[in-house]
N, C-alpha and C positions, 0 to 999 in steps of 0.2 A: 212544718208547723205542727205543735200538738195541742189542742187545748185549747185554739186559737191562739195560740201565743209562736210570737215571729222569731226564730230562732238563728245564727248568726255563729257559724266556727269561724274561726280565725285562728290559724296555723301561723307562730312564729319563728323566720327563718333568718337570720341574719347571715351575711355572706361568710365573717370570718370566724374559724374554729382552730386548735391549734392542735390537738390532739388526733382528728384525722383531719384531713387538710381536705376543704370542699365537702364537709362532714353531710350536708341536706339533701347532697345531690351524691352522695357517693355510690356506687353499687352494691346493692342488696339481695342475691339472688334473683337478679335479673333486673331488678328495677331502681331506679332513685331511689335513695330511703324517702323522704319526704311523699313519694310518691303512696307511700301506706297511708298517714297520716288523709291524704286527700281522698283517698277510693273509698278510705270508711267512711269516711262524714259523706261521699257521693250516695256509700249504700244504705246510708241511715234513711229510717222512714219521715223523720222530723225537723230536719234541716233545711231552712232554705236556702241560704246562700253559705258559696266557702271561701272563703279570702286569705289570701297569704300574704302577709308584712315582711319583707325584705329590702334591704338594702340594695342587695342582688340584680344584675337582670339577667344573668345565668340560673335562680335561681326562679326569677320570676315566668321565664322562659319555658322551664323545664316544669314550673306548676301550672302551665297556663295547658300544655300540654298534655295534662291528665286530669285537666278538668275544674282547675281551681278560676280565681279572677285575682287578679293582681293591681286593683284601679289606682294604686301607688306606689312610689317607694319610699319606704322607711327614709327619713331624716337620718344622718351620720351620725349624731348626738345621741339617738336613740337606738345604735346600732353598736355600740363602744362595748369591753369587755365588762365594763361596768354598770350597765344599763339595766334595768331594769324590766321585767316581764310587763308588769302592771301598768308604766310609763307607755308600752307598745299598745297595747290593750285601748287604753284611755284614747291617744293618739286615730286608734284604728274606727274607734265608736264615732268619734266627734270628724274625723273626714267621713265616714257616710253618712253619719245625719247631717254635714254642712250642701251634701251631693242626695239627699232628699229620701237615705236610706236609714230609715229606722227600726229597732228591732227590740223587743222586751226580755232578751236572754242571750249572752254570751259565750260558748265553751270554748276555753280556750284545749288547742290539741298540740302538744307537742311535737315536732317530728320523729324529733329522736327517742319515740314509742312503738314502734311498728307493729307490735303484735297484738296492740289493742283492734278489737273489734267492732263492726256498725251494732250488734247486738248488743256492746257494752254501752255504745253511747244512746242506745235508744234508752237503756235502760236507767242510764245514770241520768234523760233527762225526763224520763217519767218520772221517776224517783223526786227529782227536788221540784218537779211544778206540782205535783203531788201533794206539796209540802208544804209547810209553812215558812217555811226556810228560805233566805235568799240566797245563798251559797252552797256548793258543792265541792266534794273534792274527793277522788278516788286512793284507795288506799289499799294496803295486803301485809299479810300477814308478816313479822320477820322473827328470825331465828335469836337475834343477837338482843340479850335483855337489860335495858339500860338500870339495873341492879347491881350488876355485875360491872356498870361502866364507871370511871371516875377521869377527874381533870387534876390537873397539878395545880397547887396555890400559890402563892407566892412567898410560900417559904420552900415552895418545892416537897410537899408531901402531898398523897395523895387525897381527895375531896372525890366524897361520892355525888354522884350527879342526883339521887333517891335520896331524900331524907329518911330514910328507913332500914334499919337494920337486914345484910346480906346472906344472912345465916337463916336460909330456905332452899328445899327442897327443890330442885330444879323441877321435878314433876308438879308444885304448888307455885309457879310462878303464873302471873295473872298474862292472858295474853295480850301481845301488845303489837301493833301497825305502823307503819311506815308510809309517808305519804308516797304515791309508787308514781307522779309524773306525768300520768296516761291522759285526765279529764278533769278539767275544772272548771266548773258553771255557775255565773253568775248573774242575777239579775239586775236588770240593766236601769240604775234608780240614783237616788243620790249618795246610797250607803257603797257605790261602785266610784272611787276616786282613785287619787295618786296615792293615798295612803291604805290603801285596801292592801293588805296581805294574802296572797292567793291561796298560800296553804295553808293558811290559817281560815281556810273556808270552814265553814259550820255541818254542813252534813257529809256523812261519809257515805261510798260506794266501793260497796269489798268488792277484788277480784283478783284471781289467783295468782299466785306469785309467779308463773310461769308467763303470764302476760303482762309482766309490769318490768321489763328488759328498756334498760336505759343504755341507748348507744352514745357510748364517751370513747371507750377504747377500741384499739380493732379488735379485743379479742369480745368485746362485745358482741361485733359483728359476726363471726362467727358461730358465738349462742345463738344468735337470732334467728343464722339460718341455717342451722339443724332446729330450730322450732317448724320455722317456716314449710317445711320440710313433711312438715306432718302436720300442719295446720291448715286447713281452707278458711280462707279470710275473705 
C-alpha cells in the first residue's frame, strides 16, 4: 500500500509459447523466469497482493512456490495466441472483487522482463499516485529513429512513417522511446475497460535500456544472463 491506496500486480502467464517452449517457467540462471517477475513485486515496498493468471498449472505451480497466489485459472478463451493482455487484466480484477478483493491500482508485470527491479516499481508507483494521471507505462530510450523508417504503399514505393522531411543531422534528431514491456499501472475506475490500450497508457517511467530485455528468443536469454550476472536484483 502507498498512499493508502491498495495495490494489486498481476503477472500474466499463459502456458503456451512457441518460440521457446514452456517460455514462463524456462531456466534463467538458475531460476524460472517468471520467478523474477514475482521476487520483485515480493520485494517491492507497496504492493500488496501478487497474482499470476495462467492457464497453466505447471505454471501456477511453480508461481505458487515463489511466492505468488494463483486463486484461478485463466479461461482457454483468454489464453489463445490471440488474446488479448487487457481482456486477462479485466478478467483478473472482476474474479477478486466477485471473491471480496478489491484494490484502487493495477501493475500489470510481465514475465518475460526479468531484469526489471522492486526499486523500479516502487518508483514507477509513486510516480503515477503522485499524479494526476490514471495510467502508467515504462519506457527507454531507442537507438533506431522512426525518421529514418518508411512502409511500402500500395503502389509499392516507399512512404515515410514522419511527415517531415529526412534530411537532418543525425546529431539534431529529437529523442525518442520505446515502450520497453517492464510496468504498466493502471487505476482501477471506469476509464480501466476492454478497450483500454495498455501502452497507450499516459504517463511514462524512464528506465534504462539495459533493464528493459524482452525474453522472446533464446538468444535473449542469454543477454539476460550475463546482465544477471552483474546485477543484484
Amino acid at each position: 500500500m502507498y498512499k493508502n491506496k491498495k495495490i494489486l500486480a498481476l503477472i500474466p502467464a499463459r502456458g503456451g509459447s512457441k518460440g521457446i517452449p514452456n517460455k514462463n517457467i524456462t531456466n534463467l540462471a538458475g531460476k524460472p523466469l517468471i520467478a523474477y517477475s514475482i521476487l520483485a513485486a515480493k520485494n517491492s515496498r507497496y504492493i500488496d497482493d501478487i497474482v499470476v493468471s495462467t492457464d497453466s498449472e505447471k505454471i501456477a505451480q511453480v508461481s505458487n512456490e515463489y511466492g505468488a497466489t494463483t486463486p484461478f485459472l485463466r479461461p482457454a478463451e483468454l489464453a489463445s495466441d490471440t488474446s488479448k493482455t487487457i481482456d486477462c487484466v479485466i478478467h483478473a480484477i472482476n474474479f477478486l472483487r466477485n471473491n471480496g478483493q478489491t484494490y484502487d491500482y493495477v501493475i500489470l508485470l510481465q514475465p518475460t522482463q526479468p531484469i526489471r527491479k522492486a526499486c523500479h516499481i516502487d518508483e514507477a508507483i509513486e510516480t503515477i499516485i503522485n499524479s494526476s494521471y490514471d495510467s502508467l507505462v515504462s519506457i527507454c530510450p531507442t537507438s533506431e529513429h522512426p525518421i529514418l523508417m518508411r512502409t511500402l504503399n500500395s503502389e509499392g514505393t516507399l512512404q515515410s512513417i514522419l511527415p517531415i522531411s529526412s534530411t537532418v543531422r543525425r546529431q539534431d534528431f529529437t529523442t525518442v522511446y520505446k515502450v520497453n514491456g517492464s510496468i504498466y499501472i493502471n487505476r482501477i475506475n471506469n476509464n480501466l475497460n476492454e478497450n483500454t490500450s495498455l501502452n497507450d497508457n499516459k504517463m511514462p517511467y524512464l528506465m534504462d535500456k539495459k533493464y528493459s530485455i524482452d525474453i522472446d528468443t533464446p538468444e535473449d536469454l542469454i543477454k539476460a544472463e550475463e546482465i544477471l550476472k552483474n546485477e543484484v536484483l
